[in-house]
Structures are given as C-alpha cells and as structure tokens.
C-alpha positions, 0 to 999 in steps of 0.5 A, spaced: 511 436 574 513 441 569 519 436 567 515 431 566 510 433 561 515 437 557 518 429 557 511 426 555 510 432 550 517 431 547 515 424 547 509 424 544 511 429 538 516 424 536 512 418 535 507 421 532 512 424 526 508 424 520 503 428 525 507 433 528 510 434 522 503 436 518 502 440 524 508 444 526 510 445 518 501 448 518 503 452 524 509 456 522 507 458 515 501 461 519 505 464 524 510 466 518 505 470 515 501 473 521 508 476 522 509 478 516 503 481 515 503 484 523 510 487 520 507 491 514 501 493 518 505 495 524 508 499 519 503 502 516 500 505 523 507 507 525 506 513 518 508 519 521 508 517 529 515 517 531 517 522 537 514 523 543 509 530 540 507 526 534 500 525 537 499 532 537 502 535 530 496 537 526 497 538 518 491 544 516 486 541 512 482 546 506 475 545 506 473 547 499 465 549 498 462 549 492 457 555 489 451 552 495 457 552 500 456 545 501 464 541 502 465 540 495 472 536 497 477 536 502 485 538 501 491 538 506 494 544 500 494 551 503 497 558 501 502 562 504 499 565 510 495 561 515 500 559 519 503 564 522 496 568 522 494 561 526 501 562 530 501 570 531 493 569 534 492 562 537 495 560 544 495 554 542 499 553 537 505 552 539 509 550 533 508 551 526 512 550 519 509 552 511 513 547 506 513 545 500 513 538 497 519 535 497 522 532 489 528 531 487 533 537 487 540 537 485 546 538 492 553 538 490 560 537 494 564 542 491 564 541 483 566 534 484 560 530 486 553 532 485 546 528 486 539 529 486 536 527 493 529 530 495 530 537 498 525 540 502 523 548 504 520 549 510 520 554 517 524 553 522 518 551 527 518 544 523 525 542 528 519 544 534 514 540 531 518 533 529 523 530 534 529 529 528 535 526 533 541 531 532 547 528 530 550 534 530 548 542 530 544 546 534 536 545 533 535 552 535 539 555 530 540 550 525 534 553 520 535 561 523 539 563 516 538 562 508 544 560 508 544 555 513 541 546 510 541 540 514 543 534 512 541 527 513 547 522 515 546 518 509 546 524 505 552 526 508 556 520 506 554 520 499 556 529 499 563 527 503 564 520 505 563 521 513 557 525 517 563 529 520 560 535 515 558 540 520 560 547 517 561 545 510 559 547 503 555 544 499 552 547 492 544 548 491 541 548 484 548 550 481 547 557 483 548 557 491 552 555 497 549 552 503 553 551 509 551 545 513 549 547 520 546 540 522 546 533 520 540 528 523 539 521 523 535 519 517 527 519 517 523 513 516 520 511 510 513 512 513 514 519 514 510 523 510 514 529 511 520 526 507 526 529 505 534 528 504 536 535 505 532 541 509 533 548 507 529 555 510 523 557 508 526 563 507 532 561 501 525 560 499 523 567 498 529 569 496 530 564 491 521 565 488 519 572 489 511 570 489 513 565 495 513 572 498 506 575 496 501 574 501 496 568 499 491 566 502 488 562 497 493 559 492 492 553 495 501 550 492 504 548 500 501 545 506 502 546 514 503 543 520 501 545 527 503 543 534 498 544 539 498 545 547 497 537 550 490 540 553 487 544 546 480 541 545 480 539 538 473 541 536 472 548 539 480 549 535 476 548 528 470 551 530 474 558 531 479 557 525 473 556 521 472 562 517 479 565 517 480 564 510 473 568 508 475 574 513 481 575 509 480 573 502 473 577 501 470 571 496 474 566 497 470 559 499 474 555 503 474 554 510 479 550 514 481 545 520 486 541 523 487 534 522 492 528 526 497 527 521 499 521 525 491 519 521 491 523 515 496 516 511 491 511 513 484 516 513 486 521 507 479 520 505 474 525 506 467 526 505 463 532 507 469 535 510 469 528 515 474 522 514 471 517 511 476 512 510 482 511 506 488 506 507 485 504 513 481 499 509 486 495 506 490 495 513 485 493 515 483 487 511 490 484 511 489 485 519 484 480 518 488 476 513 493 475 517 489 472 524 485 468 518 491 464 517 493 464 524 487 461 526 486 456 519 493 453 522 490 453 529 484 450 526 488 445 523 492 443 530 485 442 533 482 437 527 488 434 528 489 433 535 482 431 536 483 425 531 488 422 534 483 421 540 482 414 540 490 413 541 490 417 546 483 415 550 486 409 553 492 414 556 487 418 559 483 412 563 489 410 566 492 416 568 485 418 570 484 412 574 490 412 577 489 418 581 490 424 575 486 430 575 482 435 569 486 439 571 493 436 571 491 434 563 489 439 561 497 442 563 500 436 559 496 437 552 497 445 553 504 443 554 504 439 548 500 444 544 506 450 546 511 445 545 508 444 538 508 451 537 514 454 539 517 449 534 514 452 530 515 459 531 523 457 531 521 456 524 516 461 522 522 466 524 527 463 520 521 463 513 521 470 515 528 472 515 528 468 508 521 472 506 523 479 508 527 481 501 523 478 497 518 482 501 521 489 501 522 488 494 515 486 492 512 493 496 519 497 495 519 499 502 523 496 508 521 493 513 525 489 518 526 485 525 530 488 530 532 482 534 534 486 540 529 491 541 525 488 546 519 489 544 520 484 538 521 478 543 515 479 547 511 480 541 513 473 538 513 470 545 506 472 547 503 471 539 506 464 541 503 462 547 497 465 545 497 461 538 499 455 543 493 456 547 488 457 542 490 451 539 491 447 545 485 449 548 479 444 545 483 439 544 486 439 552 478 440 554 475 435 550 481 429 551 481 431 558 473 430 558 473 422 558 469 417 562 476 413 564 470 407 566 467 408 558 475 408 556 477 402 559 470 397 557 473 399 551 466 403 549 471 408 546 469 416 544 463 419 543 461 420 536 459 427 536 466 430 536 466 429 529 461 435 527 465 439 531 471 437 526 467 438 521 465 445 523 472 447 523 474 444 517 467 447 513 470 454 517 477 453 514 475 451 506 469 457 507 474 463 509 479 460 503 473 461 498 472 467 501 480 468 499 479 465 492 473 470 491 477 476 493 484 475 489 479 473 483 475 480 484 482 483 486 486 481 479 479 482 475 480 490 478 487 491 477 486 489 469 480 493 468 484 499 470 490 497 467 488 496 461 483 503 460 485 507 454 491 511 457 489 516 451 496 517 449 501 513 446 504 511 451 510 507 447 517 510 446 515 516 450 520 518 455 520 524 459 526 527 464 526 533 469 527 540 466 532 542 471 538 548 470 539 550 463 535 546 460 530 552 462 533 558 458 536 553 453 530 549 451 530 551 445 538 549 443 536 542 446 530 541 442 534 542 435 540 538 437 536 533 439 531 532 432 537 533 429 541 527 432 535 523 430 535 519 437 527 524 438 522 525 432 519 530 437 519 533 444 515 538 448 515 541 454 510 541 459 508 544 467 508 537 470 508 529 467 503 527 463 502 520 467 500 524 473 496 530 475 499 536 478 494 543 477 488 546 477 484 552 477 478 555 478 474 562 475 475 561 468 469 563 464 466 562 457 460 565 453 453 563 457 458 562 464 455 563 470 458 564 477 457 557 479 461 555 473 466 560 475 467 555 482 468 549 477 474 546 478 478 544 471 485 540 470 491 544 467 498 543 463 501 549 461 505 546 456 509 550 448 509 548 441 509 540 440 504 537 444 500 533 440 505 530 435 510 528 441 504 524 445 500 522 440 494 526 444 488 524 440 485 531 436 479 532 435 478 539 431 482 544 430 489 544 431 494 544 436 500 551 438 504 552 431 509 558 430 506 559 425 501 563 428 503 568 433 496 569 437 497 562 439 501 565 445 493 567 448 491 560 446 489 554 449 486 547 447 480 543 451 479 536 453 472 533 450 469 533 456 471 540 458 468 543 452 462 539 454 462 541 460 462 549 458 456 547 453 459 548 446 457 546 441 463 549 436 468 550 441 474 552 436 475 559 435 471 561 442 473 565 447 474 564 454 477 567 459 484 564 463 487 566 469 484 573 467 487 573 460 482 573 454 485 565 450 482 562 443 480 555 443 485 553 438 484 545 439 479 540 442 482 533 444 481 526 446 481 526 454 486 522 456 488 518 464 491 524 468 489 522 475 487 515 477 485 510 472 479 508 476 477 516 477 473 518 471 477 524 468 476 531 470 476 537 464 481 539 462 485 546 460 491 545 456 494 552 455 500 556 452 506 557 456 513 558 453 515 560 461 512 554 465 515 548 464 518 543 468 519 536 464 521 535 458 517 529 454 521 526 448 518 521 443 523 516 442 526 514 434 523 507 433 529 506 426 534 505 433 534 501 439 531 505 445 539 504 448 542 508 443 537 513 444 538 514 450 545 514 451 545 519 444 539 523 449 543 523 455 550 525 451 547 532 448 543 533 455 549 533 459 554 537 454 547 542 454 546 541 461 552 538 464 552 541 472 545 536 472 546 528 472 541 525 467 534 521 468 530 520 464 525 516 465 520 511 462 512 514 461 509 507 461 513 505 468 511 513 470 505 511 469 505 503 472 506 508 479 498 509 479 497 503 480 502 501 486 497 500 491 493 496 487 498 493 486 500 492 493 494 490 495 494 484 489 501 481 490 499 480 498 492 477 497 495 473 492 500 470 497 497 470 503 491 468 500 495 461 496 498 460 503 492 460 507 488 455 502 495 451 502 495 451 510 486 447 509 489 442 504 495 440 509 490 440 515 485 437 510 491 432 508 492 430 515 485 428 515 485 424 509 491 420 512 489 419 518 481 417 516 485 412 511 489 409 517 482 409 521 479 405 516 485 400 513 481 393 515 474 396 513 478 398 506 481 391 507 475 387 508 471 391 502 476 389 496 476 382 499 468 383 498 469 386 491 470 394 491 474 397 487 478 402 487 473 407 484 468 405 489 473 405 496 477 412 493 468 414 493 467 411 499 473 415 503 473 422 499 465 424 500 465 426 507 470 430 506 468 434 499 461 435 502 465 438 508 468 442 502 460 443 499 457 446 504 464 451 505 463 453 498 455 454 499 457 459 506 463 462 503 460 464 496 455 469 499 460 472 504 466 473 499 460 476 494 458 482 500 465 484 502 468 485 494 461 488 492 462 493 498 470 493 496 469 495 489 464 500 490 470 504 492 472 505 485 469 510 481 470 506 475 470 498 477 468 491 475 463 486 478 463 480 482 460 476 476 458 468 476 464 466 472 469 469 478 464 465 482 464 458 478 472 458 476 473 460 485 468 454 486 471 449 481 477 451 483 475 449 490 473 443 489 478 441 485 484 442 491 481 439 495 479 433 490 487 433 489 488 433 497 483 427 499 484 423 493 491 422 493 490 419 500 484 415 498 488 412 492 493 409 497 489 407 501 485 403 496 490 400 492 494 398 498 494 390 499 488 387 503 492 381 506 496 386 511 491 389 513 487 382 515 491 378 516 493 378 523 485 379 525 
C-alpha cells in the first residue's frame, strides 16, 4: 500500500507541474527561513549553556538601593571581596572565580610574532565552573601559579603554528613571560565569559596593587559561583542579602545570584527582578519563523483545496469501488509528505547557499552539523510535521466526498470556499502586521540614528593607549601635530562613542545626602578635549596649561549642572573622589550611552595618569589613508612592540546600534519572504480561479466585456480578500509595535503615514499578483475556450 501511494503521489505531483511547483518553491522558502531563523534562536538560547553544570553556575548580581532603599538598578559588576567571602562562609558554593572583563591585550611568541587577542584574569576556580575541553595540560594546576596562562587552540596556531605548546613561553603586555600550562578547544561565540588567552588572577594582583585592597564596593569585576545541584535558590539570596551592608558600613547595596545561563536573553531588571531583555526579540523572530511556516503551509491547503473539482471524480470512484476514509486520507498525506520532502531537499540547499551571507549580516557564525544526530532529527520531524500540517485539511476535506453527489456530477459543496478565504485573509493579515513592523522598525533605527551625536564625529579616529604610548604621550602627541596628519589629539579614561565609569558621592554647594547617592558619568581625560572632539562648550573654557590649578578641575555636562541646581556653575566648587575640583567648563551634553536612553550627567575631570585611549582629529588638507599610514609609521617607531589599530569613531559608535540593526536586517528579510511566499500562494489562486472560468471569460468577451471589466470581474474576490486582511491586520500590527517601542526610552510612534503606505503597499502587491493572472486570462482567445462546447 505504501508503494502504491507513493507511485500515485509521484503521479499526481507530475501532472500538476505548474501546481507542484508553486507549492514546493512556497514550501522551501518557508522551510528555508524557519531553519534559518531556528539556527539564530537555537543560538541565542545556547548563550552560556555549554558543559553539563552549565545550569547551576551563577553570575552575582549587585542591587543598588537609592537614598529610600528602594532597587535603583541592577548590575552584574562587583568588588573584590564577595567571592571568596561566599566560597569561605557558604557550603554550597562549590566553585567561584572573580575576572575582569576580557579586551584585547598584546601576547607575543618571543620577539617575532605579537598579536592582540582578548585576554582574561580570572581565579582558578573558573576551570571548576566552566567544562573547557583540554587538549593539553592539567585542569588542577593550570592556573595555580602567576607565571602560568592557557591558550585556546586557535591562538596557539596563530603564536607557533601548531597546538603542541605546552610549556612554551609567551610575552605578555611586553614586560612578562608566561609559561603555557594548558591549551583547550576554543569557546563559542555565544559565551559571555570569552577570552583567547586566560591568565590568574593572581598576576593580576602583581601586575595592579589596588586589585589587591579589600574592596566591597568598587563595583570594576564580576563573579561567578557554582552551587550544589540541591541549593534552594531563594533561601541562598535571602541569606546573602545584606553581606555587603555588613562589611561596608554605609554602602547601599545588596546582592544575589542569577543563572548565567539567563542573564544573555533576561538582562533586563527592574525592582531588583528581571523583566525581560533580549528574550523579546528572540522571541518575536520564533514567531516569525512559524509565521512563515505556517503562511507556506497555508498556501499548500489553499492550493490542494482548489484542486477539489479535479480530484473529486477520483475519490467517487475509488470510494465506490471499496476505498476507505481512512485509506485516502493516507495517500493525500503521502502526497502532502512527498511535496514536503521535495521541498526540504531544497530548503537545505537554499540554507547552505544563505548562511554566509547570514553570518556576515549578524557578524556571528552560525552553521549545520550534518552529522550531528540531532540535526537530522530536527529536519526529519519539522518536515513531517510541516507535511502533516499541510496535508492535514485537505486530506480531511477530499476524503469527505459523497461518491453518489460526485459521480451525478453535483460537484462539491460551495461552502469550502469561506474557508479559503479565511486562510488567504489570514495569510495577507499577518504580512500587513509584517509590513507595519518592518516600517515601525526602519522608522526607530532612523530616529536613533540620527540623534545629534554632540561631537563632531567626522575625521575623528581613536586607538588604544597601550605600552609606551602611556609614559611617551606627550612625545607622540608633538610628533603627530608636527607630521601634520593630527590637528589635535587627546587622551582619555575610555572611547568617547561608549560609556565606561561612573561614580557616586560627589558634592556641591546646596547637596544634600540623597544627591551624594546620585550616580554621575565620568571621562578623566588631559589637555585638548574640546578642541579634538568638537564637544560643544557652553561657558568657560576647557583644561589649559596655561593654568596650573587645572589639575584640580573639572567641566560638567549641561544636564549635570542642572541637576546640581547651578545657576552659574564656572568657578563653583565641588567635591570629587574626595578632592576639592573648580568647575572650569560647562558642555553640551553628548551620546555616551545608548542613543535611545536619555544621557546621564556627566563629569569630565583632569587626569594626566588615567588614560586608556588616544583620540586624534584627522588633517582634512590630506587624504584620510595618508593620514593613517603617517599615524600608524610614527606610533609603531614610538610604540613599536604593539601592532597599531586604529579605529574609526563613526564605525565605533555605528556598534551602538547593532542590535537594533540585527533585529532591522532580519525583520526585513524575513519579513519580504513571508509576504512573497501570500503572493505565490495568491498567484496560484488567480491562475487556477482563471482556468476555472475560461469558458465564463469566453462567453463574456463574446457577449461584449472588455478586458477592463473581465480583469474587474476576476481580481475583486481576491482584493476584498485582501481588504479585510488589511482591516484585522491594522489594528494588530499598531498594539505589538506600540508596546515594542515603548521599550525605548527615546522613541517614535506608530503614526498614520506608516499605516497608509503598509496598506497601499499591501494592496498594490496583490493588485500586481492578481492582475497579471486576470490580464492573461481576459485577453486570451475566446474561440478556444468555446469551441468544442
């Protein structure tokens, strides 16, 4: 039996090729896109999920109480102190690790080859937390000495061109050699603690004397705990709650334990409980992906329904010659199935094809192992189950028919066609949704994006202040300006296009104790500042060296003068990290943090020590290659252990926007695909209903009609179809990007020109898709459509 349906099914998919074709190319642009879009979330939930303990490592959270000891915010930054207190005093940690955050840091193989790959300082209970896979060296005493670092595989190659390191010497920073005492295969991309080389935590300490100093709230690392498998989660917080009060008199913070395994995809707290985070656009492209699963399904049904007056006669006769319900409702299944496996052949072929483009559109890598088990029973059951659902109505419906009703040639009844109609209004209600939502999206995207930066972003470049470029600033800052490829540079704490400090306790006069809890952004930077970023002052004037007091100055942000009530901030006295500063400077306040945040005071201070990166206005008079190449020649002859990279503040500061970016790029695509997948089904519909009518539209141009009115004739059923999508999906689509955009602090709206051009749009598709059916059909040649009645 089996073989003779899959012979009839064959059968049937070849003589209906227009048909088959229509359905399959539908069902593996759906089948292609749930897998992309299934690979990107399976991703997404895998963050920080690898090794079997996975479930039970907990990153420390900091709550943050403001002046009424209510949460002001939540933080995964902690001090020094709270993991071993936790490890010493708490049975159920079983493993802990304090680590910095991983940046680029200069590794060297001798003094030929030096690269700067992301370093990392952790304790050596970071290999009890995290299952790394050895390749070589000895998990127990990998970390146990300052000397000691371990290196990926793929850093291992790049440093000697094999993995067969172990015990080798490697330079660190230029000043330390480090012995290689383990190599492990290298971490995913979707691990939040990332690193190319780890180093103990204890070289940190050697390396920084203030790492060292007990600190239960300078809030500069993060920790990670391991707990027994039968720790209660809420009785742990509960005890843990007030340690850090206990052993900071004055400090108003509390902390608790969060999964990491959640913390990538449910980073958003409020009241000290997590609200959400990335989980809503994972979410959303879940939803996407079994939309366009299920339009192409939808698409499937409207087509095999269709096709009911061809296939009626079939079911009389077999049912009349002994066939059972149930037998037909096996063969269309199997027909549905064998559709759908044709199609799944081809899905994969479009995903492989997708993929690099994929990847390169996210920056991450995502890919199929075909001989991971696991895959192929994925792809097998969403087949069938694609097959099934699709299959599903149709071999209900065509196995229902009354073979007597057939065969008298009374045909089918006409009710069926409100249910195609429901399912073609369905399809065309969720593509206006998707139109909405990819307007409301690019609408968003723009409105951030073209927020006053507040510095002139271009010809500004910026690199890392590494090595001798500390202790020889001053050097490289008059060599530069004398090359001419600068017309200004300055150091500062961190990139002007990201926000790296804050701090709270400064005071003012009129300050009370609840402003000194308020927490203030801070750049520490020298001489410059303004004249390099092109930060817009508004009174005073910016550091000089003209002035000697200005090593205990600072300038404010307008909205950080405000907030301290001053009327006439120049020349007031504040109090920062306990040192008495004059306020030389006031300045336009400028995009820091996210551009869809309102920005948060800010304090720029005097630092000639604290520096980090060096940020350069390029010479307009040259080209910006020759300037580069002039920068990066007199850097490497000052700085020449370090290999240079510099970098563009516009592409920096472009970053800030990737997730929205992502969440742009995807919507977009998937989004056309969904909508191309209704108007093949919609396509398929028109051609057939076209046939259906040929003799109607023969006798009618005979009788008179013209084209105009026969086009009319056959494109109004479907555009009212389309109508009435547009009436449910409208409402719909406003709610979701409503509720979406009130996500952003800053934000745009739903407005009646994105719901006029989603519903012109809309309309204008399937206008286009009907039409070209109708106009064939109307200007074809009435005598072969009659001449043999």
């Amino acid at each position: 039996m089996f073989k003779l349906n899959l012979k009839i099914a064959l059968r049937n998919l070849w003589r209906n090729k227009s048909f088959s074709l229509i359905n399959i190319s539908g069902l593996a642009i759906g089948l292609a896109s749930c897998f992309l879009l299934l690979l990107y979330v399976s991703y997404e939930f895998s963050y920080d999920n690898h090794g079997k303990d996975s479930a039970h490592v907990y990153k420390v959270m900091t709550n943050f109480l403001d002046v009424n000891r209510n949460i002001e915010s939540t933080d995964g930054a902690t001090g020094n102190m709270i993991g071993p207190f936790l490890k010493e005093n708490y049975p159920a940690v079983k493993a802990m690790c304090r680590y910095e955050k991983g940046r680029p840091k200069l590794i060297a193989n001798g003094t030929t080859k030096s690269f700067k790959k992301t370093g990392l300082f952790a304790d050596a209970g970071i290999l009890n937390i995290f299952d790394y896979t050895f390749i070589a060296g000895d998990r127990k005493t990998a970390l146990n000495l300052p000397g000691n670092v371990i290196v990926t595989e793929s850093t291992a190659k790049i440093l000697f061109g094999t993995i067969d390191v172990l015990n080798k010497v490697v330079r660190f920073e230029n000043k330390i050699s480090l012995k290689i005492t383990g190599v492990i295969r290298d971490l995913p991309g979707n691990s939040s603690v990332y690193f190319d080389f780890l180093m103990p935590w204890s070289l940190f300490e050697n390396q920084y004397s203030w790492v060292k100093e007990p600190a239960w709230t300078n809030f500069s690392w993060a920790t990670l705990v391991r707990l027994d498998l039968s720790t209660d989660i809420a009785r742990f917080n509960k005890e843990i709650k007030g340690i850090v009060e206990k052993n900071s008199a004055g400090a108003r913070v509390f902390v608790s334990v969060y999964p990491l395994n959640k913390l990538h995809l449910h980073g958003t707290f409020i009241n000290g409980k997590s609200t959400g985070g990335k989980i809503e656009q994972v979410r959303l492209f879940m939803g996407l992906a079994i939309g366009i699963l299920l339009i192409a399904c939808v698409n499937f049904m409207n087509m095999a329904t269709a096709k009911s007056e061809r296939r009626a006669k079939e079911v009389g006769i077999k049912k009349t010659i002994g066939a059972t319900r149930s037998s037909l409702i096996t063969q269309f299944l199997m027909e549905s199935i064998v559709l759908t496996f044709c199609s799944a052949i081809l899905a994969v072929i479009i995903v492989e094809l997708a993929l690099p483009l994929f990847n390169s559109l996210l920056a991450i890598e995502l890919g199929v192992s075909y001989a991971d088990f696991y895959i192929w029973a994925g792809l097998v059951f969403v087949t069938l189950l694609t097959g099934l659902i699709a299959g599903s109505y149709p071999a209900l419906y065509l196995s229902s028919f009354n073979p007597v009703q057939i065969l008298k040639k009374k045909g089918v009844k006409k009710q069926l066609v409100s249910l195609r109609q429901l399912l073609v209004i369905g399809q065309f209600g969720f593509a206006v949704v998707l139109i909405i939502a990819t307007t409301v999206i690019y609408q968003q995207i723009q409105f951030i994006k073209n927020r006053p930066v507040g510095y002139q972003i271009g010809e500004l470049v910026e690199m890392e202040q590494d090595g001798d470029l500390y202790n020889k600033f001053e050097l490289l800052k008059t060599r530069l300006l004398q090359s001419g490829a600068v017309t200004a540079l300055t150091q500062t704490s961190s990139s002007i296009t990201r926000d790296g400090s804050s701090f709270i306790g400064m005071k003012w006069p009129g300050s009370n104790y609840a402003d000194q809890l308020f927490s203030f952004n801070q750049l520490a930077t020298t001489y410059d500042f303004i004249k390099t970023t092109g930060v817009k002052l508004l009174a005073g004037r910016e550091f000089s060296p003209h002035f000697a007091s200005d090593s205990a100055a600072v300038m404010v942000s307008r909205s950080a003068a405000k907030r301290m009530n001053l009327e006439n901030p120049v020349g007031q006295t504040v109090v920062y990290h306990g040192e008495n500063r004059t306020i030389v400077g006031v300045f336009e306040d400028f995009i820091w943090g996210s551009p869809s945040q309102v920005e948060r005071p800010m304090v720029v201070a005097f630092f000639k020590g604290w520096g980090g990166r060096v940020t350069m206005r390029l010479n307009p008079i040259n080209s910006p290659a020759a300037n580069i190449a002039l920068i990066e020649k007199i850097v490497k002859e000052v700085n020449p252990a370090y290999p240079v990279e510099i970098n563009y503040t516009d592409r920096l500061y472009a970053d800030k926007l990737n997730t929205q970016k992502v969440l742009g790029i995807l919507s977009n695509v998937f989004g056309g695909l969904a909508i191309f997948i209704s108007c093949l089904g919609l396509f398929g519909l028109a051609a057939y209903s076209a046939e259906q009518r040929t003799k109607e539209i023969g006798v009618r141009k005979v009788l008179g009609a013209s084209v105009g009115n026969l086009i009319q004739l056959l494109s109004f059923s479907f555009l009212k179809m389309v109508l009435i999508a547009i009436v449910i999906g409208v409402p719909v689509a406003n709610y979701l990007m409503s509720g979406w955009l009130k996500g952003f602090e800053l934000h745009t709206s739903v407005n009646w020109v994105i719901i006029a051009l989603a519903v012109a749009g809309t309309l204008g598709i399937a206008m286009i898709t009907v039409s070209f059916q109708a106009y064939k059909a109307a200007k074809a040649n009435p005598v072969q459509a009659l001449k043999y009645e």
